[in-house]
N, C-alpha and C positions, 0 to 999 in steps of 0.2 A: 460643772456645766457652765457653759458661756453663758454673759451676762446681758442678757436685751432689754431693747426697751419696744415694750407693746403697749405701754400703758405707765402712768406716773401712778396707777391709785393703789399703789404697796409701797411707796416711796416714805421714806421719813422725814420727819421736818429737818432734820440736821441734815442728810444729804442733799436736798434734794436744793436746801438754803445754799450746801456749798457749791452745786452747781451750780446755780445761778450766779454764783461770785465767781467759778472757775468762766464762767460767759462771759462778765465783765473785765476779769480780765487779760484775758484772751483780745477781746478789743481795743484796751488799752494797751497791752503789752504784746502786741502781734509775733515781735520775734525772738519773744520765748519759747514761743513753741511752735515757732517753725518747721522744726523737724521732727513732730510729735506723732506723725502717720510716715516717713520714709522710709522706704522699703514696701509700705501695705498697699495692697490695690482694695477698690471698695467698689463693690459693684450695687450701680442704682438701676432697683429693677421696678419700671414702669408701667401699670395698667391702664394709667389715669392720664393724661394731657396736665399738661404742667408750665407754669413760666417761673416764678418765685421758687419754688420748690429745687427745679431740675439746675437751675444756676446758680443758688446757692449752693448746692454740695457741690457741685462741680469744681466751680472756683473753689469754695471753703477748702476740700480734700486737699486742692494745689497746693495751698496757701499752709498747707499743716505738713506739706512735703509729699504728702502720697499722689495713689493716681484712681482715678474713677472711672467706668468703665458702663459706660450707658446701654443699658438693653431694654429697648421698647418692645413693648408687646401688641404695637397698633391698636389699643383702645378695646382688648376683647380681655376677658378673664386668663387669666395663667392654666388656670386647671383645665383648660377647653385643650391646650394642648400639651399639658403634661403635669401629673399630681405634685403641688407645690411641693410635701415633703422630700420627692423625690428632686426636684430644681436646688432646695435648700443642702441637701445631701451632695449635689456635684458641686453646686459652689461652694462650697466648704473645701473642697480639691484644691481651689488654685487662688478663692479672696482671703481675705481679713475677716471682711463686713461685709453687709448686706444693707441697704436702704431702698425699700417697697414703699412703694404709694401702688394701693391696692383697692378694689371696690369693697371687699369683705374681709372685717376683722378676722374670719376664719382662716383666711390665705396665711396672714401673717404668723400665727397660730401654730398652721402646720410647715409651713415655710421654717418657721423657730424649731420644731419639731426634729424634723429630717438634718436640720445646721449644728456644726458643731463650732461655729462662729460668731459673732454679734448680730441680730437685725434688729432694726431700727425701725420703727413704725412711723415714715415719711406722710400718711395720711391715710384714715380708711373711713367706714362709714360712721364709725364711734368714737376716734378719735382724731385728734389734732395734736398730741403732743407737744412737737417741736416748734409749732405758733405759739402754745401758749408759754414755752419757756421764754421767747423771743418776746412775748407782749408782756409779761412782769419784767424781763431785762427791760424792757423802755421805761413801764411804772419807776419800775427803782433809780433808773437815771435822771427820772424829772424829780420825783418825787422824796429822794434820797434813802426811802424805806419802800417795803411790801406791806407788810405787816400793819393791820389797822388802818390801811384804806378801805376807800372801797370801789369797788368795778360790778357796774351795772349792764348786764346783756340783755339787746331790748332786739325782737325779732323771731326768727324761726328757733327751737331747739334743735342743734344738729351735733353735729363731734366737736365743731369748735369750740361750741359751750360747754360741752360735757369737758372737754380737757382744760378749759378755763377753772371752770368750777375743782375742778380735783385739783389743780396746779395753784388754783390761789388760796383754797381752804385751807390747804396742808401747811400754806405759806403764812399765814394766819389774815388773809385779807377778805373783809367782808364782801358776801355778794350779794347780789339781787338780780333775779331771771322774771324779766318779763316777756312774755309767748301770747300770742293770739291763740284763743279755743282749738284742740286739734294738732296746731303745732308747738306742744310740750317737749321737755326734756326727756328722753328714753327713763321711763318708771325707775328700772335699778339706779340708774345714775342717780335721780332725785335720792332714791333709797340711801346708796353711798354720801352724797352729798352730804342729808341730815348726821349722817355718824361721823363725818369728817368734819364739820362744823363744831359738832359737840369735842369730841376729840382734840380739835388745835383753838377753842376758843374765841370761832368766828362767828359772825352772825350771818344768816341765811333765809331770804327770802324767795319765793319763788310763785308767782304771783299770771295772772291774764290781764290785769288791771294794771293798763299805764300810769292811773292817778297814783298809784301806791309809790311810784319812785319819785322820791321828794330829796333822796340824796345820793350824790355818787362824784367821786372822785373823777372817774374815768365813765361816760358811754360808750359802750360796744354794740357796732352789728355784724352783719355780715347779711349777703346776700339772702333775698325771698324764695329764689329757685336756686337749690344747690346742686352744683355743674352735673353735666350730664343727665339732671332733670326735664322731661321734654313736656310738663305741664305750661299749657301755655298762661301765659301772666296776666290775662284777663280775668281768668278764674281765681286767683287771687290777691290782684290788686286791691281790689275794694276790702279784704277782711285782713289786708297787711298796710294797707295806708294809714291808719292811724296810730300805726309804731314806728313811722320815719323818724330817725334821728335828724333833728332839724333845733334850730335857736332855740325854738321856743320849749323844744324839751329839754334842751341844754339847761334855761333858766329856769325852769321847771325845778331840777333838779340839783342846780346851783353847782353843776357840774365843770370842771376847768378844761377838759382833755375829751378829745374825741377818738375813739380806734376802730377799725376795719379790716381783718386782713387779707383783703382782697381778692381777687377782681371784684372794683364795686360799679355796680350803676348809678351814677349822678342824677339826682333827683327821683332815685326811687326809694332804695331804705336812707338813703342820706343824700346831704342836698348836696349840690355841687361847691355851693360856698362854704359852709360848713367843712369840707375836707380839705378847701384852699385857704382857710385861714388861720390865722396861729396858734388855734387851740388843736388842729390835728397833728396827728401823730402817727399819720400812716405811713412815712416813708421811714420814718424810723423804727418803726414793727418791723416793713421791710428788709430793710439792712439789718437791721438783728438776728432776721433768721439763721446769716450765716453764720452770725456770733454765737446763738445758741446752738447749735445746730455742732458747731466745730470743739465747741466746750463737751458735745454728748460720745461725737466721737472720740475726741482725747483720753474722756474718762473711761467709755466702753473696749475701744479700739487700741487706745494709744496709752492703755493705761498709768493713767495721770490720777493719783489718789485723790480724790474727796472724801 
């Protein structure tokens, strides 16, 4: 059966370490594996509106030799006009791969299902995957290790966090999840969290209580309303403003490094200086995408051993 990726939380610490190395370098050493998808076409297949996402494989695919092949879905579910399994069964016909950004993990699911090819979980409601391999490739670049930091996610629980947490647990880097009342972590994931923690040796926090983070390598948000949410922001500015990543939680928490993987609002989860100053690291999460991103296809697609 072909190999995908819908999720890192079966991953082992030895592979999933070497991809992360196959990510670095791949950035460093760009033309070694420039021909590492030639020949293969990769079809990204769209539910969601996208800017980081849809240009980084694009390019990335280029850049690895292949070719990519964009099918928008206008912003509605795949299954409204045809059962994923069955979408995954004809592209299987004439791709390689597959890369969905999808509203529901199920898509991908049966998408994987009906494919006798790679799909790659570009973003759905549980997960984030390929951010959070891209956001420990930047850890590892400033910080020289993963392993026994720490990355603190202060904000809404959404996939971002949840693929944070599995991607850094596994990696052995400690976390701490702070959430306003309400918007927690999806219960299993906390579930998996604790067993992964125990498992690779990390420590794990997961907390409603800002004052509790007194330490962290890294602050993480990410946006209050996530995309496509049509909850308007007056309903909960007032019970998300006091987890703005701003200075003084920085110093709070004696924190170096700021991340976001964007689209962010300036001055709502984070301040506008705060992402323009030299403790951010958002455009380098960015550009990593590709990095990570072209390391998953190599090793899925263009099989490149880790």
């Amino acid at each position: 059966m072909q190999a995908s990726l819908l999720s890192f939380k079966d991953w082992s610490h030895e592979r999933l370490s070497n991809l992360l190395s196959l990510a670095l370098e791949i950035k460093q050493q760009p033309q070694k594996y420039n021909q590492v998808l030639a020949g293969k076409s990769i079809v990204g297949l769209f539910e969601k509106p996208s800017l980081r996402t849809r240009v980084s494989f694009d390019i990335g695919v280029n850049k690895l030799g292949g070719h990519f092949v964009y099918v928008d879905s206008r912003g509605e579910p795949l299954k409204k006009r045809e059962d994923p399994v069955d979408v995954g069964a004809n592209l299987s016909c004439w791709a390689d791969g597959v890369v969905a950004r999808v509203f529901e993990h199920q898509t991908l699911v049966e998408l994987d299902k009906g494919a006798d090819i790679p799909v790659i979980n570009a973003l759905c409601e549980m997960y984030h995957p390929c951010q959070a391999l891209a956001d420990y490739l930047g850890m590892l670049e400033t910080y020289g290790s993963v392993k026994g930091k720490t990355m603190a996610y202060v904000g809404d629980g959404n996939n971002v966090t949840h693929s944070l947490l599995i991607v850094g647990l596994i990696l052995g880097c400690h976390q701490v999840v702070v959430t306003p009342k309400g918007f927690e972590i999806d219960n299993s994931i906390a579930h998996l969290a604790n067993a992964l923690a125990t498992k690779h040796g990390a420590n794990l926090t997961i907390t409603n209580n800002i004052e509790e983070l007194t330490q962290a390598d890294i602050i993480y948000t990410d946006t209050w309303i996530s995309m496509g949410d049509d909850t308007p922001l007056a309903e909960i500015k007032q019970t998300f403003a006091p987890y703005q990543v701003n200075e003084a939680l920085m110093e709070q928490a004696n924190a170096k490094h700021v991340m976001h993987c964007q689209p962010a609002h300036r001055d709502l989860e984070i301040t506008g200086s705060l992402m323009d100053s030299d403790a951010s690291l958002l455009m380098l999460q960015s550009e990593n995408r590709m990095h990570a991103q072209n390391a998953i296809m190599a090793a899925l697609i263009g099989k490149v051993e880790i």
